[in-house]
C-alpha positions as CSV (number, residue, x, y, z in Angstrom):
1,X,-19.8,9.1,26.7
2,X,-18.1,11.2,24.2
3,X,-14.8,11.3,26.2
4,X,-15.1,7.5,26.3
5,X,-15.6,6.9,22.8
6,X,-12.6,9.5,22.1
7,X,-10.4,7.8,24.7
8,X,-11.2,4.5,23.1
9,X,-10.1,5.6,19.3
10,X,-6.9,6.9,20.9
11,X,-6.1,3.6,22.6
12,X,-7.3,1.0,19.8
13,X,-4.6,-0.3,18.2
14,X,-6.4,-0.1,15.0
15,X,-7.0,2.9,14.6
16,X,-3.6,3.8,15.7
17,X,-2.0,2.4,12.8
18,X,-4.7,3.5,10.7
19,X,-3.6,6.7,11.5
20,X,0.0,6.4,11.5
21,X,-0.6,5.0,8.0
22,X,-2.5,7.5,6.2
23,X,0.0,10.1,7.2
24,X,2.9,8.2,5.2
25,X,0.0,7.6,2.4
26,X,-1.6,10.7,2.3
27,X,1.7,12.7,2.3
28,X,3.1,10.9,-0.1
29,X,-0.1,11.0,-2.6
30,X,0.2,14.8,-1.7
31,X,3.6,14.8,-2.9
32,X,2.5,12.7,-6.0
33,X,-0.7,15.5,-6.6
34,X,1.5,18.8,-5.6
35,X,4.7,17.4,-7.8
36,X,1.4,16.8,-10.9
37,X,0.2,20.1,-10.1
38,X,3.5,21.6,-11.6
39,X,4.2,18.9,-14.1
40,X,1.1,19.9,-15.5
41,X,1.6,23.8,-15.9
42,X,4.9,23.1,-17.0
43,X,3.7,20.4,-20.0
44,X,0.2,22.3,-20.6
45,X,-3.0,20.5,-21.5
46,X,-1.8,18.5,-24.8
47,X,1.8,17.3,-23.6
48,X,0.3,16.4,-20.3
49,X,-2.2,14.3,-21.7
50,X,0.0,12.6,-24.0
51,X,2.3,11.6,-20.2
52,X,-0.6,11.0,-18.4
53,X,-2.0,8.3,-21.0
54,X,2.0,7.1,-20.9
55,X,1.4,6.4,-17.2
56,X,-2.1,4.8,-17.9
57,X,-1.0,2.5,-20.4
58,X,2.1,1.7,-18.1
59,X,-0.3,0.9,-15.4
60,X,-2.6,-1.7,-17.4
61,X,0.6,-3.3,-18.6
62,X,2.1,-3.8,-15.3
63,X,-1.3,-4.8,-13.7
64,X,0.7,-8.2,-13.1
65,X,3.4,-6.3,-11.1
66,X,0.5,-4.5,-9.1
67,X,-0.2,-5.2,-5.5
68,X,-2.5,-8.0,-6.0
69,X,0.1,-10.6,-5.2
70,X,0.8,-9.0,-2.0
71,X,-2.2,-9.1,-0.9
72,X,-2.4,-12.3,-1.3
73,X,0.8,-13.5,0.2
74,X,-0.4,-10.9,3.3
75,X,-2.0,-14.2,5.0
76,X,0.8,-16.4,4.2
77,X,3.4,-14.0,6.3
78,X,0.3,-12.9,8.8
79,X,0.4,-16.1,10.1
80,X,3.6,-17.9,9.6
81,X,4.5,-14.9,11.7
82,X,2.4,-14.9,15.0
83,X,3.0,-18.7,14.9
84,X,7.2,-17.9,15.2
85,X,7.4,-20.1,11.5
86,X,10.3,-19.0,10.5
87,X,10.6,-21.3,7.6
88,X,7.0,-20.7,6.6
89,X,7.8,-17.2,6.5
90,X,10.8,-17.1,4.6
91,X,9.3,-19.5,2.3
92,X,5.6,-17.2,1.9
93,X,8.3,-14.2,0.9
94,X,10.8,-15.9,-1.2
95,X,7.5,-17.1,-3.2
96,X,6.4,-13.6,-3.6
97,X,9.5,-13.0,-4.8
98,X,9.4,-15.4,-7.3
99,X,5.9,-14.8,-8.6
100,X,7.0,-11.4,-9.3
101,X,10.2,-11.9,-10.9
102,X,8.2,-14.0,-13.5
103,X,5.5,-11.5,-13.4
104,X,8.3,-8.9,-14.3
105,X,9.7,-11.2,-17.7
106,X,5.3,-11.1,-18.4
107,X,5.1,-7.5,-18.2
108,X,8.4,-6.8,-20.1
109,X,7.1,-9.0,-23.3
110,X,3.9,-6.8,-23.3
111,X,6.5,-3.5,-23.1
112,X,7.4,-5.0,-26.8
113,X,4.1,-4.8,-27.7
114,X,3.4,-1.3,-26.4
115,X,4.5,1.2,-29.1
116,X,2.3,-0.6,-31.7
117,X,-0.9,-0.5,-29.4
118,X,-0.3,3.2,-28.6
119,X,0.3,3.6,-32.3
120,X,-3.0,1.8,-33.0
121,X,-5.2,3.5,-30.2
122,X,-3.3,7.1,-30.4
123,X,-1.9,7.3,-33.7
124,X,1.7,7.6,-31.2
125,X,3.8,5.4,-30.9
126,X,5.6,7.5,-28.6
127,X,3.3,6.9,-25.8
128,X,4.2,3.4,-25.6
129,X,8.0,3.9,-25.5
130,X,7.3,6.0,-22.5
131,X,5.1,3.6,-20.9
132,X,7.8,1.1,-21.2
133,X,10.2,3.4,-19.3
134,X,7.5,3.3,-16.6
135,X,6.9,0.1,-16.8
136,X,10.9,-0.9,-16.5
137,X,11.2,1.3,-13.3
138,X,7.5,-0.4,-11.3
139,X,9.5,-3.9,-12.4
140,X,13.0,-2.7,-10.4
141,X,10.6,-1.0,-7.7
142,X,8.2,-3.9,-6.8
143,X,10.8,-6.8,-7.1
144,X,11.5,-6.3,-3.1
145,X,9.6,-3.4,-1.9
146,X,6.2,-5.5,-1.7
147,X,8.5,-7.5,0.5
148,X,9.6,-5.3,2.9
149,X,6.4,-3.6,3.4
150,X,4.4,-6.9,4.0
151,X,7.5,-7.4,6.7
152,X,7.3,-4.1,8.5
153,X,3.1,-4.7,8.6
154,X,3.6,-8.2,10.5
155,X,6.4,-6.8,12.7
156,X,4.1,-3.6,13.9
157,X,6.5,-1.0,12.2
158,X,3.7,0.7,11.3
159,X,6.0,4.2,10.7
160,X,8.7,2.4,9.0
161,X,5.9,1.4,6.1
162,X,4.7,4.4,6.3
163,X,7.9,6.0,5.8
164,X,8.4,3.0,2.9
165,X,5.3,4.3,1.0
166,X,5.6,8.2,1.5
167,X,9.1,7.4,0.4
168,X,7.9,6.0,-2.9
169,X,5.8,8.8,-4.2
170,X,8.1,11.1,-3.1
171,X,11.4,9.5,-5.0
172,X,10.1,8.8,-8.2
173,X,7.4,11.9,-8.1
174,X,10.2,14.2,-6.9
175,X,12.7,13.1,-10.0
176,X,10.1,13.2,-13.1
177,X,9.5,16.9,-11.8
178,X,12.8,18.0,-11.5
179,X,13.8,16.7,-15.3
180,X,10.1,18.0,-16.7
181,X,11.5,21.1,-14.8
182,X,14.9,21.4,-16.6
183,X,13.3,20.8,-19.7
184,X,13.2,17.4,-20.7
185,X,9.1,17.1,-21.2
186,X,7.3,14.4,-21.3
187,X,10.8,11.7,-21.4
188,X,12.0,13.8,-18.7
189,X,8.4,12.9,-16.7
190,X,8.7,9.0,-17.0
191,X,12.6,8.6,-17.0
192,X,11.7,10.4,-13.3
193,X,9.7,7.7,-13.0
194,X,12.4,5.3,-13.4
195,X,15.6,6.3,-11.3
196,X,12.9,7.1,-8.4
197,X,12.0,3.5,-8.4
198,X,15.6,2.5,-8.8
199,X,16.1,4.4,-5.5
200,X,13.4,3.1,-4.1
201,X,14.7,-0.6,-4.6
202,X,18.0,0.5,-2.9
203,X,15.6,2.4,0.0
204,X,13.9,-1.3,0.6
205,X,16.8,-3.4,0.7
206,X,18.6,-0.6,3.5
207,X,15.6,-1.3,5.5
208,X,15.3,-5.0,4.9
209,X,18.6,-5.3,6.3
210,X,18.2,-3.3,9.4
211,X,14.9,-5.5,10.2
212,X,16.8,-8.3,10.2
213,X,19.0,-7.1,13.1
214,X,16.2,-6.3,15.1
215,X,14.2,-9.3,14.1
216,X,16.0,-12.6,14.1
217,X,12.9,-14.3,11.9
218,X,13.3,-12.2,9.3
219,X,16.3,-13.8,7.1
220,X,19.1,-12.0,5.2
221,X,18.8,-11.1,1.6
222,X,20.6,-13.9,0.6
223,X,19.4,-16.5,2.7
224,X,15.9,-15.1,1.1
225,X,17.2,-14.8,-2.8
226,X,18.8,-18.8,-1.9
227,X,15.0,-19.7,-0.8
228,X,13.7,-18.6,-4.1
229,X,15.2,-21.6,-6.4
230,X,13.7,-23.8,-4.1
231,X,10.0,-23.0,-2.9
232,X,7.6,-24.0,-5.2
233,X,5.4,-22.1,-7.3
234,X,2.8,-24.5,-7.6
235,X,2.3,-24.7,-3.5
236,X,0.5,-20.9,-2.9
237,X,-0.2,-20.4,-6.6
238,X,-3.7,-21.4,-6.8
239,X,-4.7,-20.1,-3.1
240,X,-2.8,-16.6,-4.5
241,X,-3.9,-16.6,-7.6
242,X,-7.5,-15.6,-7.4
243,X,-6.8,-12.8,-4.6
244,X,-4.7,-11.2,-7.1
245,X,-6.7,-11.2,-9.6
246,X,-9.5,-9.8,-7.8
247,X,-6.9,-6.7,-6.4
248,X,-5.6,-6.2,-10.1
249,X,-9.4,-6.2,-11.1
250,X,-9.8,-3.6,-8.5
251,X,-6.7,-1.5,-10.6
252,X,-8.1,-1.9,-13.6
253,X,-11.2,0.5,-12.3
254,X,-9.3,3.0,-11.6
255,X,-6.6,2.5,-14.8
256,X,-9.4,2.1,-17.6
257,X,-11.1,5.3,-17.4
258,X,-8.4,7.4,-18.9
259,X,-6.8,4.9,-21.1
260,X,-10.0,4.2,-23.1
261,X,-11.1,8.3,-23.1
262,X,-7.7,8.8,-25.2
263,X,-9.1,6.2,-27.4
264,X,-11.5,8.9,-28.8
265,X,-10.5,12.4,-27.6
266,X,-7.6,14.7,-27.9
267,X,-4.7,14.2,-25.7
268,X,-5.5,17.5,-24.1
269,X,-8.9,16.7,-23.5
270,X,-7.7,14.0,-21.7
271,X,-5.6,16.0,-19.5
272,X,-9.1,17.7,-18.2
273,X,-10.7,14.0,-17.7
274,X,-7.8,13.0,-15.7
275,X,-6.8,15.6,-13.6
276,X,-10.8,16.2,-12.4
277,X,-10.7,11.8,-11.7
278,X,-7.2,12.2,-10.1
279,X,-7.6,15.6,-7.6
280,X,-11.1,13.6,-6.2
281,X,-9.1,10.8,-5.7
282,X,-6.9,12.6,-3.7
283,X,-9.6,13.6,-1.2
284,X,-10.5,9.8,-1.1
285,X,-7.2,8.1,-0.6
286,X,-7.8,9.0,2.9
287,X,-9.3,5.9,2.6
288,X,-6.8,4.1,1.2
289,X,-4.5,2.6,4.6
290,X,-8.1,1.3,6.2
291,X,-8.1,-1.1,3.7
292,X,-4.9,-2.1,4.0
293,X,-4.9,-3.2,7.5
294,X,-8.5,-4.9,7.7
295,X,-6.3,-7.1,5.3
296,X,-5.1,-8.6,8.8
297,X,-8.0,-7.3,10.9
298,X,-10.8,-9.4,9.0
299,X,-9.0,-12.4,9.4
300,X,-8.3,-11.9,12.9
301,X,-11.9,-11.4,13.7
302,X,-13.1,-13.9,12.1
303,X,-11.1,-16.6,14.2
304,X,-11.3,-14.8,17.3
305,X,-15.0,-13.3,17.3
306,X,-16.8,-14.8,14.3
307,X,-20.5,-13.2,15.4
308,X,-19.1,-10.0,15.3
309,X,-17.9,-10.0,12.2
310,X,-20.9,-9.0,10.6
311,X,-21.7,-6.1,12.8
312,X,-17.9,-4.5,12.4
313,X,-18.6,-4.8,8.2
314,X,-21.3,-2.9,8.1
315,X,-19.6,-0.6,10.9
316,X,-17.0,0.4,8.7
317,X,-18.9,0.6,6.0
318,X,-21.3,3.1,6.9
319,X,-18.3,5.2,8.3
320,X,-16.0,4.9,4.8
321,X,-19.3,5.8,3.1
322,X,-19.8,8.9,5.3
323,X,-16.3,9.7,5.1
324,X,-16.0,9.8,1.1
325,X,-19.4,11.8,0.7
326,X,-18.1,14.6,3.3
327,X,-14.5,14.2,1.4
328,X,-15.8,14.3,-1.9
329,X,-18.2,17.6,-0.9
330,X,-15.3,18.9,0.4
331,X,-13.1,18.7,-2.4
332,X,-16.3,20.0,-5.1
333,X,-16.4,23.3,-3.1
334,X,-13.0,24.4,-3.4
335,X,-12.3,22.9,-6.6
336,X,-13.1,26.4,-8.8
337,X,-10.5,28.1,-6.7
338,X,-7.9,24.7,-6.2
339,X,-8.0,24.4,-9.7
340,X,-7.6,28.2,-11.3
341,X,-5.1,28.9,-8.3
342,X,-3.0,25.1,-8.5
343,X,-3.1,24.7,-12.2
344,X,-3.7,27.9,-14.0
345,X,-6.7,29.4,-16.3
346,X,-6.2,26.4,-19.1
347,X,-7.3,23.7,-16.8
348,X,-10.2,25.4,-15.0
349,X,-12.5,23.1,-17.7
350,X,-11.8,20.2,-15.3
351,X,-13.6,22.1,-12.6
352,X,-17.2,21.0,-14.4
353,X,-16.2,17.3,-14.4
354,X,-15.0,17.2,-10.9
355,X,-18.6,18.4,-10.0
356,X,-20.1,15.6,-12.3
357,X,-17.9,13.0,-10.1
358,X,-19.9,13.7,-7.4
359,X,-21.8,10.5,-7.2
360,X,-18.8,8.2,-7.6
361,X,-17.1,10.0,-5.1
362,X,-20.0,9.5,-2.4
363,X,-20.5,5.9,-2.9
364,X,-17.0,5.3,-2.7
365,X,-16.7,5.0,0.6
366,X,-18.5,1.7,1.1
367,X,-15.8,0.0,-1.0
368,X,-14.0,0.3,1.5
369,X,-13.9,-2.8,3.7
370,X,-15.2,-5.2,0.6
371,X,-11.8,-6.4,-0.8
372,X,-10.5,-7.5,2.5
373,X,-14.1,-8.8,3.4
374,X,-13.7,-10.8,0.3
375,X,-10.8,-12.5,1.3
376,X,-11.6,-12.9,4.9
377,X,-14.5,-15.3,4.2
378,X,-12.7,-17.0,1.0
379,X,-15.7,-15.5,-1.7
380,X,-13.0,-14.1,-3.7
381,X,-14.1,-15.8,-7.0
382,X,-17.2,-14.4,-6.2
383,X,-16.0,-11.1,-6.2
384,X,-14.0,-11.6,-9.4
385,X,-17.4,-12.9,-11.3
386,X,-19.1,-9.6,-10.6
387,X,-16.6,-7.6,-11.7
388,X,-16.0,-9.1,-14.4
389,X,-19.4,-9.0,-15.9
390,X,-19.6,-5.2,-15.0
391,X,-16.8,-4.5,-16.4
392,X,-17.4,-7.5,-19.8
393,X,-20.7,-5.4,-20.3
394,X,-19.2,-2.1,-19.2
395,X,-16.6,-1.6,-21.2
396,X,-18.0,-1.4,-24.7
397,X,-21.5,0.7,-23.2
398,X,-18.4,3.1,-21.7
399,X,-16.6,3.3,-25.0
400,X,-20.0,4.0,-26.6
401,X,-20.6,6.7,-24.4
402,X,-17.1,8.1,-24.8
403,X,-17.5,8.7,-28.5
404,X,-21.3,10.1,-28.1
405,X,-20.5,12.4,-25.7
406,X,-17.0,12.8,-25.1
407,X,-15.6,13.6,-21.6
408,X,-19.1,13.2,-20.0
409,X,-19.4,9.9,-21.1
410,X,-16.6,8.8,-19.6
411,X,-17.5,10.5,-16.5
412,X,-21.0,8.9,-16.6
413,X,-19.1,5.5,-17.6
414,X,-16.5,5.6,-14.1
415,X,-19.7,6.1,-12.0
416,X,-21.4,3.3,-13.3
417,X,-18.9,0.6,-12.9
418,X,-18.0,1.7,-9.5
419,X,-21.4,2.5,-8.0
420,X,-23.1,-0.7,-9.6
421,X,-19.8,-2.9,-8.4
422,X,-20.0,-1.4,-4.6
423,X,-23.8,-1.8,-4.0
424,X,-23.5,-5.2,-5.5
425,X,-20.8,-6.7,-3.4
426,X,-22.0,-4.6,-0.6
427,X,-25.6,-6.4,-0.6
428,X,-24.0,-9.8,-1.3
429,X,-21.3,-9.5,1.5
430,X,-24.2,-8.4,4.2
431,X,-26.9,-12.2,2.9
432,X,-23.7,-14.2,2.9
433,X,-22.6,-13.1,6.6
434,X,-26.0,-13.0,7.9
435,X,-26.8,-16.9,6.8
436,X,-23.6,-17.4,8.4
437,X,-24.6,-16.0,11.4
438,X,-27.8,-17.6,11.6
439,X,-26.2,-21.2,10.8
């Protein structure tokens, strides 16, 4: 039976690209942690706090630019795809596109704004001019990357993406450590950050090209920059609209937590906070490509075998669940020696908020099918209303708890929004398919 069940994970499709996927992801969010890892003994605890709220405020600026618009084009090209539409298709991705570029001009009016609200929050203004950098280079990389890798995930080139995303971390990790390295600090760090994504956008359009050789529906980069002027924003926007949110909800979880701990701590406290949050993270972006593809699994079932829909939720969520508490007890027991050997004696006081993590980390796991579950069975608003009443209520009871009891109340605050958010959507999810079942 055991050989069976082994034979059968090696065969599914599934879990193949699962697979081939978390290598590209993993690899490159080891690059991403290994390249940190030196960053951070090179800056020390203050400088590296002041670039790691940089890249925090960057990312709740640029929530717009985020993957949530993706996701929700990922149906659009899913099935204009398997039904050979190539006008559908090229009109899904020239809208997604589109949304972005006007995403983009969005996100570069708030980069005005972001040396005054760093000023206000961290008495540095500095901090938001290198959050703008950031900002400038996720604009240039998303613009056709989200493209290509939606492309390669209809077309099966399940290694290509996986190349696509290990490629990214590892271009625009790769140059903020070599300029931190030849001494350029924290401007060195972000401006990394910028001609890696520039590379990246050059990467993306190589690859778009050579798809379109092998793939005749796939149109050429100008036939899909012509299609732009003309599809209409107004056609997807409200069916897209509410996905993205959701996703970008989803980002600001994981982006809040160390913006707001600046807000009352020193830099260099924050530097412990966020390296302890980031290295269990690590351990659970294992995770991270499962989701990704029961974006197009979920669907699938649900046409194909609706009653079992159900059964494969709770499935996977008893197995991401399992997964993230062995992960996250995996990565508490080594973290004493990771973090004296990896980052040096000044860090080691991150070691005692990895260990108070350790509920966040365990009930991570059953997150993990929820957001494509969501938009499977078209409850996304749903979704969006829970959050953000956890998050309306959570927010100022975090900040309270911040400046009571500094880094531990932001450690108690990121377990609380994620646990209460999980079990909630978890139990909702399992009444709403099982009175769909029984109707």
């Amino acid at each position: 039976m055991i050989k069976q069940k082994f034979n059968y994970f090696l065969q599914n499709r599934l879990v193949k690209n699962v697979a081939t996927l978390q290598v590209g992801s993993f690899g490159g969010t080891l690059v991403q942690a290994v390249s940190g890892i030196f960053i951070a003994r090179l800056l020390q605890p203050e400088l590296f706090g002041v670039y790691s709220l940089a890249i925090g405020l960057a990312s709740l600026a640029g929530l717009l630019l985020g993957a949530g618009m993706q996701d929700a084009v990922a149906t659009l090209v899913s099935s204009s795809y398997t039904r050979n539409d190539r006008e559908g298709l090229r009109e899904a991705l020239a809208y997604l596109l589109k949304i972005t570029f006007y995403a983009g001009l969005v996100t570069l009016v708030i980069f005005l704004f972001m040396p005054s609200l760093a000023s206000r929050f961290y008495d540095n203004p500095l901090i938001g001019w290198y959050a703008g950098i950031v900002i400038l280079g996720v604009f240039i990389s998303t613009s056709f990357n989200a493209v290509v890798q939606l492309s390669l995930q209809v077309a099966g080139r399940i290694r290509l993406l996986a190349l696509i995303v290990f490629s990214d971390q590892f271009l625009r990790s790769g140059f903020s450590l070599l300029l931190v390295f030849f001494g350029f600090g924290v401007l060195g760090g972000v401006s990394g950050q910028f001609i890696g994504a520039t590379a990246v956008f050059l990467f993306s359009v190589f690859v778009w090209t050579r798809l379109g050789k092998l793939y005749d529906i796939f149109p050429s980069v100008s036939v899909l920059l012509g299609n732009i002027r003309k599809v209409s924003l107004k056609k997807y926007f409200g069916f897209s609209l509410w996905v993205a949110i959701d996703r970008n909800i989803g980002n600001l979880y994981m982006t809040l937590p160390v913006v707001l701990t600046g807000i009352y701590v020193s830099t260099g406290e924050v530097a412990f906070f966020k390296l302890a949050f980031g290295y269990l993270n690590l351990a659970l972006s294992l995770l991270g490509p499962v989701s990704v593809l029961l974006n197009m699994e979920f669907p699938k079932i649900q046409v194909e075998e609706p009653q079992k829909l159900r059964s494969n939720f709770i499935r996977i969520s008893l197995l991401g669940l399992m997964t993230s508490l062995v992960l996250t007890l995996g990565a508490i027991v080594v973290s004493p020696l990771a973090f004296r050997i990896l980052y040096g004696e000044s860090f080691v006081p991150s070691v005692s908020y990895v260990f108070g993590l350790v509920i966040y980390g365990a009930l991570f796991g059953i997150g993990v099918g929820l957001g494509p579950m969501w938009r499977a069975i078209n409850r996304v608003k749903v979704s969006i209303m829970i959050n953000l009443i956890i998050l309306g209520a959570g927010v100022p009871l975090g900040l309270l708890m911040i400046r009571q009891w500094g880094l531990w109340g932001a450690v108690v605050m990121t377990t609380i929004w994620f646990s209460i958010s999980h079990l909630i959507s978890f139990i909702y999810l399992l009444r709403h398919l099982n009175e769909r079942r029984v109707i």
